[in-house]
N, C-alpha and C positions, 0 to 999 in steps of 0.2 A: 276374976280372971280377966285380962286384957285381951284384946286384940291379935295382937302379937303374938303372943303363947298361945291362944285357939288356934291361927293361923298352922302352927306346928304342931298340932295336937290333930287337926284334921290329917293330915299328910301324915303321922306317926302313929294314929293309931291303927288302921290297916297292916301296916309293916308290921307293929308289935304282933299282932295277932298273926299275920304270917310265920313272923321266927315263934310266936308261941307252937304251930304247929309242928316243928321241927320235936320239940321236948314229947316225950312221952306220955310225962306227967302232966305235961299242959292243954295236950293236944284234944280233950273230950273240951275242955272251956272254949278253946279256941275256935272248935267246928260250932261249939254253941253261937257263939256271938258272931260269926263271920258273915252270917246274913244281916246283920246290923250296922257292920262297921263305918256306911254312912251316916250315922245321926249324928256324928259331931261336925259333918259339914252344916245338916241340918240349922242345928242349933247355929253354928256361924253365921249360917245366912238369912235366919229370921232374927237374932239378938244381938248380935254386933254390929256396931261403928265400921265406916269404911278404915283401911289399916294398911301400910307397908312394913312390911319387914324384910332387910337385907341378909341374909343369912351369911354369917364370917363363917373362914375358913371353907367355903369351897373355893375351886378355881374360878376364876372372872368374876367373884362375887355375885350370886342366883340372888334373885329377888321373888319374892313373893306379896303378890299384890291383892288386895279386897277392895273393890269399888265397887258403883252403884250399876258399871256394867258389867262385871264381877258376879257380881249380887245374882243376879236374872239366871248366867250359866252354871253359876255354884247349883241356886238351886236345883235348877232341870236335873244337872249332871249327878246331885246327891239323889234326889227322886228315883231316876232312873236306875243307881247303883244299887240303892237301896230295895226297887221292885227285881231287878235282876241278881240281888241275892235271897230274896224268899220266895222266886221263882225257884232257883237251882236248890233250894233245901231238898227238894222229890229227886232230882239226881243224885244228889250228895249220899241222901238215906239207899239210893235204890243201887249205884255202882259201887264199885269197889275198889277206883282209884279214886274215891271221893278228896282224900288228902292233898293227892294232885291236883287236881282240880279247883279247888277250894284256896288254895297256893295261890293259884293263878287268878283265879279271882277276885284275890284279896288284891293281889298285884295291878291289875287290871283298874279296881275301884281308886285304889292309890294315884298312878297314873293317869283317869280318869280328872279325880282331883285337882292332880297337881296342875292339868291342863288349866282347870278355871282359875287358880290361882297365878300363872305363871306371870310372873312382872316385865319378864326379857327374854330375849331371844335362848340363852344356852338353859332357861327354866323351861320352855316352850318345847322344845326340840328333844330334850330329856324325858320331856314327862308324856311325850309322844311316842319315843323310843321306848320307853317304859310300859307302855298301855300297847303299841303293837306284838310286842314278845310274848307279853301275858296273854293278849288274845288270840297269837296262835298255839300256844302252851294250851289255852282252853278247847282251840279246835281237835289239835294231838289227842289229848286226854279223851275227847268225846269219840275221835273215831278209833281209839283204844279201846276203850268201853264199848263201843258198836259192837266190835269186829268178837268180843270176851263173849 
């Protein structure tokens, strides 16, 4: 696998699991793996090459960037996402809007991401805008669950 394609695979594969939550049938896999869904920045930023890739067909053309000061936030940022989804597995088991929550979370680690990644400004501001929703979607849910 190239550069390139990890690059989209880190950012795509939270999302997949997000819409996997939606399906019924998919949704016991999706809660399984959801506290995982960082390791494939992991791996990007221990075994790959620094890498650009421009993504066609969005508006202003997004870029997504891997460099070696890339490299330093990816990790933290994967680290982090990854300790704050096997923290929230005892929420996820213990509430009962786990699915919400778990939504948002995945959106959040995405987001998160997409930040280390961001090559330009309209990737930058997105994946900000992206990561603030999710984390108050996560606040919602938690004082949903408080108040149940």
């Amino acid at each position: 696998m190239n550069a390139p394609v990890a690059l989209l695979l880190v950012l795509l594969w939270p999302l997949l699991l997000a819409t996997a939550l939606t399906h019924a049938k998919t949704r016991p896999m999706a809660m399984y793996f959801a506290p995982w869904s960082a390791i494939p920045a992991l791996i990007l930023g221990l075994a790959f090459d620094d890498s650009t890739l421009h993504v066609p067909g969005t508006m202003l053309g997004a870029v997504l960037q891997f460099d070696a000061g890339g490299r330093v936030f990816l990790l933290l940022t994967a680290t982090l996402s990854l300790a704050a989804g096997l923290l929230a597995r005892e929420r996820i088991e213990r509430w009962g809007s786990a699915n919400r929550f778990t939504l948002f979370l995945l959106l959040a680690t995405t987001g998160a991401l997409a930040l280390a990644l961001a090559g330009d400004a309209l990737m930058f501001f997105t994946a900000s805008t992206l990561l603030g929703y999710a984390l108050y979607g996560m606040m919602l849910t938690e004082t949903t669950a408080a108040e149940a």
